[in-house]
Each structure stands twice: as structure tokens, then as C-alpha cells.
C-alpha positions in Angstrom: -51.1 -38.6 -20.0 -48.3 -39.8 -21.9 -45.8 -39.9 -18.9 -48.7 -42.1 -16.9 -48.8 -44.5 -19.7 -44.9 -44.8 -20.5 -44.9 -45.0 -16.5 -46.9 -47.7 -16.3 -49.3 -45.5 -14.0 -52.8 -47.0 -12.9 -54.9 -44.3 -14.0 -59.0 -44.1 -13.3 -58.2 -47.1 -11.5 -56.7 -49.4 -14.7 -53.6 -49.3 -16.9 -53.2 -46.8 -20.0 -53.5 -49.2 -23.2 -53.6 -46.4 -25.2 -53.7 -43.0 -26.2 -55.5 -41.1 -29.4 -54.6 -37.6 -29.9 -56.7 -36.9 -33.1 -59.1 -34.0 -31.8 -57.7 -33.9 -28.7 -56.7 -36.2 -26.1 -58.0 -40.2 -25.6 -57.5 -41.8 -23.0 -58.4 -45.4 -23.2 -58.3 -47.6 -19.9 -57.2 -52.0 -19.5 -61.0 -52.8 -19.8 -62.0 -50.4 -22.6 -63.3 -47.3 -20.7 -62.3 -44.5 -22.0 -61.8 -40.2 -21.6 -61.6 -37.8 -24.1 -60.3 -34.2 -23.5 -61.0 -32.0 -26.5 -61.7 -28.0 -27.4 -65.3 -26.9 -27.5 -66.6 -26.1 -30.8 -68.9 -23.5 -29.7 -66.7 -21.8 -26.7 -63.7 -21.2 -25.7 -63.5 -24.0 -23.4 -62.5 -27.9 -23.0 -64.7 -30.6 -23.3 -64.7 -34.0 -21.8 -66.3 -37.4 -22.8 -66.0 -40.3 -21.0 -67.6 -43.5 -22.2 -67.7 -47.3 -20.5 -68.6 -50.4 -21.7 -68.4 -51.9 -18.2 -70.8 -49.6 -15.7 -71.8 -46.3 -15.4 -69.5 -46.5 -11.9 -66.6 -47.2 -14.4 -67.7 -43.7 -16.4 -67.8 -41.9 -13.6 -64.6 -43.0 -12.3 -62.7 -41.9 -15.3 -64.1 -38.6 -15.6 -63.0 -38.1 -11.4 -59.8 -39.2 -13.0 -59.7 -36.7 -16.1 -61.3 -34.4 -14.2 -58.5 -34.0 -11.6 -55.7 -33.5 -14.1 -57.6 -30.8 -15.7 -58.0 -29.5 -11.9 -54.6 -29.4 -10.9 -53.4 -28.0 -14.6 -54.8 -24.6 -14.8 -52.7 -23.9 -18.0 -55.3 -25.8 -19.7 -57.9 -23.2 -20.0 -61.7 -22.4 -18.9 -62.8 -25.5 -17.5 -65.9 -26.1 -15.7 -67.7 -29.0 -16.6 -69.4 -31.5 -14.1 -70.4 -35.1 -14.1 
């Protein structure tokens, strides 16, 4: 994520404004939506949060978005969560 933000990389369909890695990874988009990528606290698994303040379309496209990384990245870990 930081590479696609230094880059300039539309990501989720928007610019990376910014990027919070304080219990895991925040990924905040141009008009405020936002993914978070953290460890589970109850399993050995990641977790991710995604959160608009635009539409539930604009939810949905950022977790396709996180959810593709963590696809394509299987040094990550367990992963198996769905929208």
C-alpha cells in the first residue's frame, strides 16, 4: 500500500490520501472511504473493515480492492473473509 500511495496509484477507484498503520493497515481513499487490514483477535487470521461515508457501492468497492491484494499476496496468512 505504500508503493500505491507514493505512486500516485488509483486504488478502489480513488487516490491514497493516507495510510494508518496503528493495528494494522488503513487505507483511507480521496473521498473518505476507507479499508483496514488487521490480525484477528480471536484466530489466527486477518481481518478486514471497510467503511464509506459515500454509498454502500463505495464499501463494497474497497473491500474488492483490499480483497485482491490480500488474494494475490498469500504470504499474508489465513484469509478467507467475504463481503
Amino acid at each position: 500500500f505504500q508503493a500505491m500511495k507514493r505512486d500516485g496509484m488509483v486504488f478502489a477507484g480513488q487516490k491514497i490520501v493516507d495510510l494508518v498503520t496503528v493495528n494494522g493497515v488503513r487505507v483511507v481513499a480521496d473521498d473518505g472511504t476507507w479499508g483496514l487490514v488487521r490480525a484477528s483477535s480471536n484466530k489466527p487470521e486477518l481481518v478486514v473493515v471497510v467503511e464509506s461515508p459515500v454509498s454502500s457501492q463505495r464499501r463494497r468497492e474497497m473491500f474488492e480492492a483490499v480483497d485482491a491484494v490480500l488474494r494475490r499476496s498469500p504470504e499474508v496468512g489465513a484469509y478467507n473473509q467475504t463481503f
